[in-house]
C-alpha positions in Angstrom: -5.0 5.0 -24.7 -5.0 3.3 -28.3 -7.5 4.7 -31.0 -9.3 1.5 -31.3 -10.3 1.5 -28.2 -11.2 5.1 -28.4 -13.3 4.3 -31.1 -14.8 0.7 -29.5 -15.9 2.7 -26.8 -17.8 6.0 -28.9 -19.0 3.4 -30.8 -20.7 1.4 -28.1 -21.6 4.6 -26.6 -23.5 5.5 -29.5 -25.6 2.5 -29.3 -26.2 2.2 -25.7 -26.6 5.8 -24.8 -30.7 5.7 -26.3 -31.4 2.1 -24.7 -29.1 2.7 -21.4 -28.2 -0.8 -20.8 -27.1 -1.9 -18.1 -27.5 -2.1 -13.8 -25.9 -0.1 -11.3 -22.6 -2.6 -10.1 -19.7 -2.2 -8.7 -17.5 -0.8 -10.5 -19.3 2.5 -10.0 -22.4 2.7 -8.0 -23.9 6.0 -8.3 -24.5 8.2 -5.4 -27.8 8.8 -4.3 -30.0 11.5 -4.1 -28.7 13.2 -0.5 -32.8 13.5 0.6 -33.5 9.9 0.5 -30.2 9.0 2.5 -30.6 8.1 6.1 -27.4 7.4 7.6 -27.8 4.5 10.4 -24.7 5.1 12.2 -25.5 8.7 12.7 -27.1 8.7 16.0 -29.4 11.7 15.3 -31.3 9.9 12.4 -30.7 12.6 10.4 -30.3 12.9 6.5 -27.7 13.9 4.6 -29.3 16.2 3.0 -29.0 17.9 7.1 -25.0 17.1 7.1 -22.0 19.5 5.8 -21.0 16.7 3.9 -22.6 14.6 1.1 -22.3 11.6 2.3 -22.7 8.4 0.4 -24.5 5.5 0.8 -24.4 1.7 -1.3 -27.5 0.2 -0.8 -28.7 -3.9 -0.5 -29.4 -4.4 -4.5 -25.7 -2.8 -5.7 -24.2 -4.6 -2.6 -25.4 -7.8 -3.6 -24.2 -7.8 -7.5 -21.3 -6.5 -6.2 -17.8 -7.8 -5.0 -17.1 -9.8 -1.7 -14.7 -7.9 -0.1 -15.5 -4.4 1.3 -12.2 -2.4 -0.4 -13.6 -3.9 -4.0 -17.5 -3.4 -3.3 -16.6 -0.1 -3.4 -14.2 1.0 -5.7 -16.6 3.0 -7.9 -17.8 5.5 -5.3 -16.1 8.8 -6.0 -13.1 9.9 -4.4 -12.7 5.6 -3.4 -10.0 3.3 -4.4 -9.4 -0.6 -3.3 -5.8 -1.5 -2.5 -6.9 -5.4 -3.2 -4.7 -8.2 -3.0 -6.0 -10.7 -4.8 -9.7 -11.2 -4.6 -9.9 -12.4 -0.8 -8.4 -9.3 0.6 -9.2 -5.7 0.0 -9.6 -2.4 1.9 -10.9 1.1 1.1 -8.8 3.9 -0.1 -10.5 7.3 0.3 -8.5 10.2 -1.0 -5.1 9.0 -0.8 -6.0 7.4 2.5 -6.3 3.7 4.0 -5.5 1.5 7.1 -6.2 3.2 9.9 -6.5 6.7 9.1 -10.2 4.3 7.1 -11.5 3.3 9.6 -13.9 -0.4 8.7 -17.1 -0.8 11.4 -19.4 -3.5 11.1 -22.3 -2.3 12.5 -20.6 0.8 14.2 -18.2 -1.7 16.0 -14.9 -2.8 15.8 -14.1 -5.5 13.6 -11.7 -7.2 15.8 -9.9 -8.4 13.2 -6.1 -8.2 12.1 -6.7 -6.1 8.3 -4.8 -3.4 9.3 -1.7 -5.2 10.1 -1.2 -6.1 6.1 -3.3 -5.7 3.2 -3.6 -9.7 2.4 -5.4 -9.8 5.5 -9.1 -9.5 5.2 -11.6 -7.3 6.6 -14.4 -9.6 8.6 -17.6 -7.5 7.2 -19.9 -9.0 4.5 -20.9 -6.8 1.8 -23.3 -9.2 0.5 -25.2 -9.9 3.8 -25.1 -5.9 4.5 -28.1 -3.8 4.6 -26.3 -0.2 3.4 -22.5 0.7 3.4 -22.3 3.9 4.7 -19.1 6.6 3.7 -18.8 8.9 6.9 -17.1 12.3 6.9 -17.0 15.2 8.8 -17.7 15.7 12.5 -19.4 12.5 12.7 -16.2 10.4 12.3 -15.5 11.6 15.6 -18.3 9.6 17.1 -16.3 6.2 16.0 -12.5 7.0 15.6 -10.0 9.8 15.8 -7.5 10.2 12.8 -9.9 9.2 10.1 -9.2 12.1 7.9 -10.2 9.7 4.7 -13.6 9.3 5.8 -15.0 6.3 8.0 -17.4 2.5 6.3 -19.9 1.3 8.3 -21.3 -1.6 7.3 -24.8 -1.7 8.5 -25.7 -5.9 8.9 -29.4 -7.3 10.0 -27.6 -9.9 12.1 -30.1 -8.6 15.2 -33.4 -7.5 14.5 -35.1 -4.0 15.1 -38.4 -4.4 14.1 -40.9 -7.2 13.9 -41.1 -8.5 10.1 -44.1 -7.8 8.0 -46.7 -10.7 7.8 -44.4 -12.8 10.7 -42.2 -13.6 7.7 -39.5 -12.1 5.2 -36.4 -12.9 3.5 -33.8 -12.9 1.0 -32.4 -15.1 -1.6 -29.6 -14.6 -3.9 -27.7 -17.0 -6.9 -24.9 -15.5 -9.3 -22.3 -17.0 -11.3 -19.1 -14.6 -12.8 -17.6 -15.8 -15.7 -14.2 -13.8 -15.3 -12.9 -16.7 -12.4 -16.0 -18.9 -12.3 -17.3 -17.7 -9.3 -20.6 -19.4 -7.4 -22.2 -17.1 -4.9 -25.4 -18.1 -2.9 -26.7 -15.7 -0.2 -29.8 -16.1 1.7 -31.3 -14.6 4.8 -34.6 -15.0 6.9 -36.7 -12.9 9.2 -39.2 -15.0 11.5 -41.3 -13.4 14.2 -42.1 -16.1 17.0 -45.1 -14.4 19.1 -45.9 -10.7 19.1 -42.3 -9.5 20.2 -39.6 -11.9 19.4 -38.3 -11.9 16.3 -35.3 -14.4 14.5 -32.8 -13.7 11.9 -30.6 -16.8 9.8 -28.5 -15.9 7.1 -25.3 -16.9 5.3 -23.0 -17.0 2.0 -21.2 -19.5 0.2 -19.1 -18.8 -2.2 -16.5 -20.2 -4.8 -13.8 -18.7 -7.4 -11.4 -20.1 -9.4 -8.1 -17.9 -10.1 -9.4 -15.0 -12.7 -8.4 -14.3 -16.0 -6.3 -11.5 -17.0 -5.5 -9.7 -20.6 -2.5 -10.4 -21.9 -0.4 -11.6 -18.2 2.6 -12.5 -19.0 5.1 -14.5 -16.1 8.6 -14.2 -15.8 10.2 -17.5 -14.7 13.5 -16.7 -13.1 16.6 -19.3 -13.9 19.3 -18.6 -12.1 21.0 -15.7 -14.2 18.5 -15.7 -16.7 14.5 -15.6 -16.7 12.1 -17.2 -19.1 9.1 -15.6 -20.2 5.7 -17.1 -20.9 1.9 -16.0 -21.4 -0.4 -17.7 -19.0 -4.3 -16.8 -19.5 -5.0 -16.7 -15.6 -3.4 -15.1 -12.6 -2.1 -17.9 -10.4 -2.9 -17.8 -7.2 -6.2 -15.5 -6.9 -8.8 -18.1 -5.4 -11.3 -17.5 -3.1 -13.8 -19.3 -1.3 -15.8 -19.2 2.2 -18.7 -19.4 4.5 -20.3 -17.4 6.7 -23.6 -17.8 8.8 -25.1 -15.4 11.2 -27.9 -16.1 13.5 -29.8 -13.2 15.5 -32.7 -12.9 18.0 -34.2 -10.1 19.3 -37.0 -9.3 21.6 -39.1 -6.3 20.4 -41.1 -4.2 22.2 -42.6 -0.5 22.2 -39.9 1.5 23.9 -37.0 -0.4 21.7 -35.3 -3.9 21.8 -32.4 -6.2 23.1 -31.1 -8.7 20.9 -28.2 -10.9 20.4 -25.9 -13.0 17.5 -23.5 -15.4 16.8 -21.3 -15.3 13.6 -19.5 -17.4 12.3 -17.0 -16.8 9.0 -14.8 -19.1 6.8 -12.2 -17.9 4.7 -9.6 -19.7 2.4 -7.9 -17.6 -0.5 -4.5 -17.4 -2.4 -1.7 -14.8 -1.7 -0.5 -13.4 -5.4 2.9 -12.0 -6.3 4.6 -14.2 -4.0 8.3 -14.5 -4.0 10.7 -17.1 -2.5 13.6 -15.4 -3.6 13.7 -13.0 -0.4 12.9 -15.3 2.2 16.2 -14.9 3.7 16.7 -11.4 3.7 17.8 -9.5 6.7 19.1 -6.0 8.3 22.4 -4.8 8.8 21.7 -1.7 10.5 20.3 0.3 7.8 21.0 -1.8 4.7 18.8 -5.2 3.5 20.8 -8.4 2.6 19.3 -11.1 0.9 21.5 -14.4 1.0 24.1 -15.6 2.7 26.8 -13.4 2.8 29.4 -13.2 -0.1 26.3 -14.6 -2.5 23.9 -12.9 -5.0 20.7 -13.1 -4.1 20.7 -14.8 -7.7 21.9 -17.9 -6.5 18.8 -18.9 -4.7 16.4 -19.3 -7.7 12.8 -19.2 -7.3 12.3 -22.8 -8.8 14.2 -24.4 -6.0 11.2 -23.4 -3.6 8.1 -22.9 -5.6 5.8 -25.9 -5.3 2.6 -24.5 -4.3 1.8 -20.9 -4.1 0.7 -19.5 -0.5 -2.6 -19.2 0.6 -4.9 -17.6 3.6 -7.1 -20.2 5.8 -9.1 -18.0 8.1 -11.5 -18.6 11.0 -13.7 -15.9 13.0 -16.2 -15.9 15.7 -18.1 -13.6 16.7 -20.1 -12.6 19.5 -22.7 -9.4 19.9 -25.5 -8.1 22.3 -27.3 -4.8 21.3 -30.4 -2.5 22.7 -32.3 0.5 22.3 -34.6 1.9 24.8 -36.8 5.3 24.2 -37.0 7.6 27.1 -34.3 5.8 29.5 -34.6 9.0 32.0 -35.3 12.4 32.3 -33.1 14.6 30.0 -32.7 12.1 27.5 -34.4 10.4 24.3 -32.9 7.3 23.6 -30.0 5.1 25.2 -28.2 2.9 22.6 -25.8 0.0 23.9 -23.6 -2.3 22.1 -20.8 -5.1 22.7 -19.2 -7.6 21.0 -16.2 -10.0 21.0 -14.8 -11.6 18.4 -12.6 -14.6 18.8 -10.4 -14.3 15.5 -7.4 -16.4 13.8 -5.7 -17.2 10.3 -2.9 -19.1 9.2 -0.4 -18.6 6.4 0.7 -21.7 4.7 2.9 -22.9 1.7 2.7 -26.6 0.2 0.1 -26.4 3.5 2.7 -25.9 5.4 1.4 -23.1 8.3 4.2 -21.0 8.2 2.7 -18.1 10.1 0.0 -17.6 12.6 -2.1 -14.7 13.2 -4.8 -14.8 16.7 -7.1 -11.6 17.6 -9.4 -11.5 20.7 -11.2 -8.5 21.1 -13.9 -6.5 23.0 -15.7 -3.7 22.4 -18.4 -1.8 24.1 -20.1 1.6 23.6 -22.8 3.8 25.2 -24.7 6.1 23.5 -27.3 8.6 25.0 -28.8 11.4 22.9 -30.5 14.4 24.8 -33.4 16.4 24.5 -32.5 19.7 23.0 -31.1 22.5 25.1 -31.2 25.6 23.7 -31.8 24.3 20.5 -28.8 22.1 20.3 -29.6 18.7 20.0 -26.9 15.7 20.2 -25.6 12.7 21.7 -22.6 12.1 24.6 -21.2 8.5 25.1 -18.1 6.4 25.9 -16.3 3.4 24.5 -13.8 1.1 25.6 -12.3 -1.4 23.3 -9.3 -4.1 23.6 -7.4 -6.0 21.2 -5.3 -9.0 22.1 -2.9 -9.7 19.1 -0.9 -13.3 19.4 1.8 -13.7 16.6 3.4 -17.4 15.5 6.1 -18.2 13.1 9.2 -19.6 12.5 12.7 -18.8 12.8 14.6 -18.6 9.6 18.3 -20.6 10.2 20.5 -19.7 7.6 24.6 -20.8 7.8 25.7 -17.2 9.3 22.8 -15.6 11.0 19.0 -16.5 12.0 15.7 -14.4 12.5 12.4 -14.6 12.7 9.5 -14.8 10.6 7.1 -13.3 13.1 6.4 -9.6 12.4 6.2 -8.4 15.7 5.8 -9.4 19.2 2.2 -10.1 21.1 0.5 -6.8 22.1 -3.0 -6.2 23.8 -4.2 -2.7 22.7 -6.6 -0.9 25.3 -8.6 2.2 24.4 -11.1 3.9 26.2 -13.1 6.7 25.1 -15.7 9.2 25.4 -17.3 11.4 22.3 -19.7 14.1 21.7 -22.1 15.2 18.5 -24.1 18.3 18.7 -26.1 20.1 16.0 -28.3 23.4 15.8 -30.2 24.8 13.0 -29.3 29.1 12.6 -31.9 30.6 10.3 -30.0 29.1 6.7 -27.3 27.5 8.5 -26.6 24.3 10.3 -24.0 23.8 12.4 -22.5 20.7 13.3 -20.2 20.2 16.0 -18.3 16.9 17.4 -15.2 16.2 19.3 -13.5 13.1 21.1 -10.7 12.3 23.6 -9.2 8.7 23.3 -6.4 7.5 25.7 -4.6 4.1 24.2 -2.6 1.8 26.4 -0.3 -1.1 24.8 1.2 -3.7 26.6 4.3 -5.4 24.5 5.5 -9.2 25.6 9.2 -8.3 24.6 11.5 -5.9 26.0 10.3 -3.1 24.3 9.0 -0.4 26.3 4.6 -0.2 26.6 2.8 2.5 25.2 0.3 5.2 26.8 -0.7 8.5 25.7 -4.1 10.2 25.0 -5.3 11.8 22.0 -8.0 15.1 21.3 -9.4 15.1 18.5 -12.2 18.0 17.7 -14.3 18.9 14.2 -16.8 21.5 13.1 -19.1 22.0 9.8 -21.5 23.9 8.8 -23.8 23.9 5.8 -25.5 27.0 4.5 -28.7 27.0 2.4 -27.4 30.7 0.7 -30.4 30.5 -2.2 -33.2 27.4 -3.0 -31.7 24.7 -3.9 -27.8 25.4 -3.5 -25.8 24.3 -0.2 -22.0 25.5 0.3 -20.4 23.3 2.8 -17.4 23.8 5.2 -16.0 21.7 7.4 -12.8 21.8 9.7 -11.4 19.3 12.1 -8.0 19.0 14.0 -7.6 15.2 14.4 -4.6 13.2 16.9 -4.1 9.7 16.0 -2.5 7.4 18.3 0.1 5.1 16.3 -0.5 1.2 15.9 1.4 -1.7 17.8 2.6 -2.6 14.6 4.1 1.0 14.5 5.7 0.7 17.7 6.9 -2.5 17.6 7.2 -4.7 13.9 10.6 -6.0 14.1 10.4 -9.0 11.1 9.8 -10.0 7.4 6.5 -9.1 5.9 6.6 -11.8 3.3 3.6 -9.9 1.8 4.4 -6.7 1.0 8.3 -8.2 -0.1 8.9 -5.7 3.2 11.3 -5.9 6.5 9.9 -4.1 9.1 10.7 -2.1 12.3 8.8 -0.6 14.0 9.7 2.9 16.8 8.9 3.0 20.0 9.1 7.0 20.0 6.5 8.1 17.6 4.7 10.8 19.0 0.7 11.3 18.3 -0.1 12.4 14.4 -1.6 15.3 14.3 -3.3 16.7 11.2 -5.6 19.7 10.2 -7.9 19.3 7.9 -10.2 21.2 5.3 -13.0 20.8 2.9 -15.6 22.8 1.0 -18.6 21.7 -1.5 -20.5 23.2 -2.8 -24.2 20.8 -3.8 -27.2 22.2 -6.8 -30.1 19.8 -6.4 -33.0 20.8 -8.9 -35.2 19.3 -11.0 -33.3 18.1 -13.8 -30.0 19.3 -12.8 -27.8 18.1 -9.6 -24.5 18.7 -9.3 -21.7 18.7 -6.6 -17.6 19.4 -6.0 -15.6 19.4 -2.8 -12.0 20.4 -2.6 -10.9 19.4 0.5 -6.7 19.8 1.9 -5.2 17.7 5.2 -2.0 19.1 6.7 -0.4 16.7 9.0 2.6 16.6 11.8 4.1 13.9 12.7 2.3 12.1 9.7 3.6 8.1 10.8 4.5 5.9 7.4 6.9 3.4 6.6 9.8 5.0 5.1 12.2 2.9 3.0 15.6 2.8 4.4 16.7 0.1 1.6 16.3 -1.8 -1.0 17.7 -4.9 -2.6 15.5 -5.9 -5.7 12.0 -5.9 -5.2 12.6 -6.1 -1.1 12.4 -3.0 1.3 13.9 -2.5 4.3 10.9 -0.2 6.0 11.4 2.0 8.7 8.2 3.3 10.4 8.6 7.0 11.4 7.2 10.6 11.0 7.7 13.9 9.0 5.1 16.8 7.6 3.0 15.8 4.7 -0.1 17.1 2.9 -3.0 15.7 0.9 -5.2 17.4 -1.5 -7.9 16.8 -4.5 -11.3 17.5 -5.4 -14.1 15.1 -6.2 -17.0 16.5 -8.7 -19.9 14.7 -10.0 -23.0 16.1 -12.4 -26.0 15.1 -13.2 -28.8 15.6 -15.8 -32.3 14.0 -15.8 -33.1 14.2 -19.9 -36.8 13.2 -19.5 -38.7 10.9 -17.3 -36.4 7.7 -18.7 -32.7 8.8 -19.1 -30.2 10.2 -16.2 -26.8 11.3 -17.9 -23.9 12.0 -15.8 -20.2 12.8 -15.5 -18.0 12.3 -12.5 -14.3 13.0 -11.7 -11.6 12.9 -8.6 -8.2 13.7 -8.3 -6.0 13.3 -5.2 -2.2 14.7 -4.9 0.0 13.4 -1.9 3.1 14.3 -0.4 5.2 13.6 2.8 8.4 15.7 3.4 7.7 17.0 -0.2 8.3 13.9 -1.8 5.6 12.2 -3.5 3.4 9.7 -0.6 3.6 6.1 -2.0 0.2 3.9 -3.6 -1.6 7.2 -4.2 -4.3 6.8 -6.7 -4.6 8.7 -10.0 -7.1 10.9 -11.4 -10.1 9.9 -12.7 -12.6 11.1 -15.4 -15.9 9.7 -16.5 -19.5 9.4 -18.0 -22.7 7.2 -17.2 -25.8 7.0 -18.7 -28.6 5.7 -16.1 -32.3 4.2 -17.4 -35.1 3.4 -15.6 -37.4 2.0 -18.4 -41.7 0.7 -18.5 -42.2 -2.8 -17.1 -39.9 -3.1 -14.4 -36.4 -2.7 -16.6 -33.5 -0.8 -15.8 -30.4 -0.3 -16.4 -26.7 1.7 -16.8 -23.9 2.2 -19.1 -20.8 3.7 -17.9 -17.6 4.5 -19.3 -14.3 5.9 -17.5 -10.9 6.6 -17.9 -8.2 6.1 -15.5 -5.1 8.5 -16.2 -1.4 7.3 -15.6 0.2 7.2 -12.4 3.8 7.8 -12.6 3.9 10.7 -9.7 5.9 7.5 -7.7 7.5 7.3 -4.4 11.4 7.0 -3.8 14.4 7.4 -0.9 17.1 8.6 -1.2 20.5 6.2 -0.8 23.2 7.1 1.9 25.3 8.4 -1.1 22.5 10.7 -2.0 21.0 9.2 -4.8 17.1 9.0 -5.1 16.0 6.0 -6.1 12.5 5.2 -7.3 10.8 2.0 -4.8 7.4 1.7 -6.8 6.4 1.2 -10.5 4.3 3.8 -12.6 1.4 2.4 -13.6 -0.2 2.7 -17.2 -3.8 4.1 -17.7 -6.5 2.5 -18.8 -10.9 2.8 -20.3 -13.5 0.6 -18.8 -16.3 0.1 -20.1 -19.5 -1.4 -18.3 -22.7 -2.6 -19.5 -25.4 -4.7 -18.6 -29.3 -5.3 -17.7 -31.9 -5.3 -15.2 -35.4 -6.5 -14.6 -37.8 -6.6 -11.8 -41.3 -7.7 -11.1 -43.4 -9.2 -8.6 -45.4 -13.0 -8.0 -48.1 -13.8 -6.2 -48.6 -12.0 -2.4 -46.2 -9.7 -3.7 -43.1 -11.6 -3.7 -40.6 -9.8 -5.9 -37.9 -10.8 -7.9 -34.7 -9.6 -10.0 -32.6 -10.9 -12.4 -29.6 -8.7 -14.1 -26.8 -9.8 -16.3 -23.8 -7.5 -16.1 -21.1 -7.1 -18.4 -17.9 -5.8 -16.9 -14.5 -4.6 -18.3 -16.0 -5.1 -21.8 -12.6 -3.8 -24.0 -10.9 -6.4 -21.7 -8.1 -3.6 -21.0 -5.4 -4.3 -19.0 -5.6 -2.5 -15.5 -3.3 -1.9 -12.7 -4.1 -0.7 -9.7 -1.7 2.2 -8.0 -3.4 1.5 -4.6 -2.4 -2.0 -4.4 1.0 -3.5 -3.5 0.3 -5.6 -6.1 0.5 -3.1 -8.2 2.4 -4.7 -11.1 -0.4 -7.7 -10.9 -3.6 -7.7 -13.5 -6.9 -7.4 -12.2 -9.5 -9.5 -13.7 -10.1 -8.7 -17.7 -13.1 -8.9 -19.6 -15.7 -10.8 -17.5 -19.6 -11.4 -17.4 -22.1 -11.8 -14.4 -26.0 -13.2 -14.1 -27.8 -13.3 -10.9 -31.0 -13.9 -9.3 -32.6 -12.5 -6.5 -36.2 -13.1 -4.7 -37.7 -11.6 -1.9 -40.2 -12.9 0.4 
């Protein structure tokens, strides 16, 4: 890091650290206290002050000043990266972890959606519509999903709701405008009761964003045998802009409610770091060649094809009943149900030109019933069957010597059915949590590949012990069998995003991992503090390993060897006086698979935020942190023996955050917010290691100001 920005940011420390100014957003949003936490997806209703695990929770005010996609909106939580791509497509990384070993829910459901197939594809929730995101570990992953070692989102929505509104009326509305790409956001949502037990719920985003601006970008403009070089002040290609509107009914009664939705969502964003130049590339057993043979790849410049960069036109539909009932029978409390289908589709186009097509129909169900103690145990049983109908379109690439397709794989429909257990039990200082799940996946292939069936156990235990007032130490252990994806099995194509050629093995056995973590938590008066070290050992760990490589293209072979992940996450906190909250937060996460270094694992991170809570309704935050180099990178190793590096190092960088916050109420208590937020402030360039866009610039130096009322 240079000394003048060293000293720009102890400078503006200095200043800022008596007035704290600034809102919580979402670059880092602060944990909260672990008492006032009530995780919805648990089905227990307890806190997490009650689990093993700290979990974490982002609640309606961050979400709403914070970013669009779910990866991005929560980037700042410790131990979580986002691997974005671009600024219409991002997905969580939680130490070291992402796809589907982080598993998305909207609602506790599946998303139905195609995300985990590529990370330009984006994940169907709505931060900004949400209620609370919710970070899940420990044995109640198990409830949702086996092989989540990373940890598990659930995006709780108010599509249907659960309780009659206050005064027969309430509601949401939200305006902001981001300088850094021009971005227009509107949000708004309304509760209506109609008679004494019905109740209504309307609400939708628009939104709007130019391509952002970036420190210092500079393009290469490849010629042939040469390349030109120019400074351009935005990132080409990062537009976003959508829709979305849910609308929800529910009748409400005093044993619980049934209720029902329709959503509908509207995406259309920009595909970044696009390259023409390896559209014809191809295997030859296990080598890549890019052009036709007996010519350079050199000789099919980039300027001959690039007359409109590619872009993401999305669709989705979505369908969902829900109930609760108190007391459904003798033996048991409550009886949740849930099922949805989502009728999903998106198109890949160049000079809008579809030049791939991606179609998801899927169902999911659940049943939840939580019984009255035994023994002192309480907990919840349940079963879940879910199915995933994946239709893939493209063309076939005709070239003067050979021909193949652009579709990634063939069609699939994915069936899993499952049933899951959570129980718990107080033991003097100790509580014991204990869960476990068995999931049995079908896949049916429309090629001549061979289907898919095998069944998974998965099984997890924690316990958290009180030892003296005030402290916690936490263990938790879980053995965890993942079932590997279609795409797994069965990619056999280009993946134009990545710059990747894909095939998939039919003969991947189930990953298996064991897994370990221990925190310890301090919660007094002024002082709170908490660590976890935590260590996953895997067999049969599945990832793409590069067989080849011809430029920037990777031919990827999916298949499975030993690996290991390890870090610790740490925050403290001190509450100076009644106004100021200063505190200092750090992860680290260290991958490996076969003993070479995993690929897009984040790097440490160190830093400091001042939090204010000042007289009239004002508050605010200033945060500063430090993101250390990443050059632990993947490679392969050539069939001569040489190892060969696949992935770019990626340099540190300081950012600096800043802004304002105030709050009051109108007449009938109407309340209202406005912030202003200044992000990035040293306008530092920053790369993200998590990102296969990794030599792309996120968004620079940038300011935000937003309104929200509620009714």
């Amino acid at each position: 890091m240079s000394f003048h920005k060293n000293l720009i940011t102890l400078s503006i420390f200095a200043v800022v650290t008596p007035a704290a100014l600034a809102q919580q957003e979402q670059s880092s949003v602060p944990v909260h206290s672990l008492e006032t936490i009530q995780i919805q997806a648990h089905p227990l209703a307890q806190s997490a002050a009650d689990f093993a695990v700290a979990d974490q929770v982002v609640d309606q005010k961050a979400l709403a000043a914070g970013a669009t996609t779910i990866g991005d909106a929560l980037a700042g939580e410790l131990g979580i990266y986002s691997n974005q791509y671009g600024t219409g497509a991002s997905r969580p990384v939680i130490r070291g972890q992402d796809g589907p070993r982080v598993k998305v829910l909207q609602h506790a459901s599946e998303t139905a959606d195609v995300s985990t197939l590529s990370p330009d594809h984006a994940v169907t929730v709505d931060p900004i519509l949400a209620k609370q995101v919710e970070v899940i570990r420990g044995p109640s992953t198990l409830l949702y999903g086996a092989g989540t070692v990373g940890g598990l989102i659930n995006v709780t929505d108010q599509k249907i709701p659960t309780q009659m509104p206050d005064d027969g009326l309430e509601g949401t509305v939200g305006l902001r405008y981001n300088s850094g790409s021009d971005e227009r956001l509107a949000s708004a949502g309304v509760t209506a009761g109609v008679g004494e037990n019905f109740a209504v719920r309307v609400e939708g985003t628009k939104r709007k964003a130019n391509d952002y601006i970036a420190p210092d970008y500079v393009v290469e403009e490849p010629h042939g045998d040469h390349s030109h070089f120019h400074k351009e002040r935005r990132v080409d290609n990062t537009f976003s802009e959508g829709e979305s509107i849910n609308i929800g009914g529910s009748w409400i009664y005093d044993r619980g409610f049934v209720g029902l939705s329709y959503s509908n969502r509207q995406d259309q964003y920009g595909l970044p770091g696009h390259s023409h130049e390896y559209h014809d590339c191809h295997p030859h057993e296990n080598s890549i060649h890019c052009g036709g043979h007996g010519a350079p790849a050199s000789e099919f410049p980039e300027e001959e094809h690039a007359h409109g960069g590619p872009w993401v036109d999305l669709k989705s539909e979505r369908y969902e009943v829900r109930t609760e009932l108190e007391q459904p029978f003798a033996g048991f409390e409550k009886l949740r149900a849930h099922a949805s289908f989502t009728d999903y589709e998106h198109d890949e186009l160049e000079e809008n030109e579809v030049i791939s097509n991606f179609k998801s129909k899927g169902y999911d169900g659940r049943l939840e019933l939580v019984h009255v103690p035994v023994a002192g145990w309480e907990g919840v049983i349940g079963t879940q069957y879910s199915q995933q109908q994946i239709d893939l379109a493209g063309g076939v690439e005709e070239h003067e010597d050979h021909s193949h397709s652009s579709v990634l794989m063939a069609d699939t429909k994915t069936q899993k059915i499952s049933l899951f257990g959570l129980e718990h039990k107080q033991f003097g200082d100790v509580h014991v949590e204990l869960g476990a799940r068995v999931e049995h996946q079908k896949i049916d292939v429309d090629s001549a590949q061979k289907d898919y069936s095998d069944t998974g156990v998965s099984a997890s235990a924690a316990a958290n012990w009180e030892f003296a007032p005030n402290y916690k130490l936490s263990l938790v252990g879980s053995h965890q069998q993942r079932l590997p994806l279609a795409q797994e099995l069965y990619a056999d194509g280009i993946h134009f995003a990545t710059n990747t050629y894909e095939r998939g093995n039919q003969d991947l056995d189930v990953e298996k991992s064991n897994n370990l973590e221990l925190g310890l938590h301090y919660e007094g008066e002024q002082l709170d503090y908490h660590a976890h070290v935590y260590h996953n050992w895997f067999d049969n760990y599945i990832y793409g390993r590069t067989t080849d490589r011809e430029g920037d293209f990777r031919l990827i072979d999916y298949t499975q060897d030993q690996a290991k992940f390890y870090g610790i996450e740490a925050q403290a906190g001190y509450q100076v006086n009644e106004m100021y909250k200063l505190s200092v937060f750090g992860d680290y996460v260290r991958g490996k698979i076969d003993g070479e270094n995993a690929p897009r694992v984040p790097a440490g991170r160190l830093g400091t935020k001042v939090e204010a809570d000042f007289a009239d309704g004002w508050s605010g935050l200033a945060e500063y942190y430090h993101v250390f180099k990443q050059d632990k990178t993947a490679s392969y190793r050539t069939a001569a023996g040489e190892r060969v590096s696949y992935e770019d190092a990626t340099q540190g960088y300081n950012m600096v955050n800043l802004g304002l916050s105030y709050s009051n109420t109108l007449a009938d208590n109407n309340a209202y917010r406005v912030y202003v937020k200044a992000n990035n402030l040293l306008d530092d360039q920053v790369y993200s290691h998590t990102s296969f866009l990794s030599n792309i610039p996120q968004i620079g130096r940038n300011f935000s100001i937003g309104v929200e009322y509620d009714f």
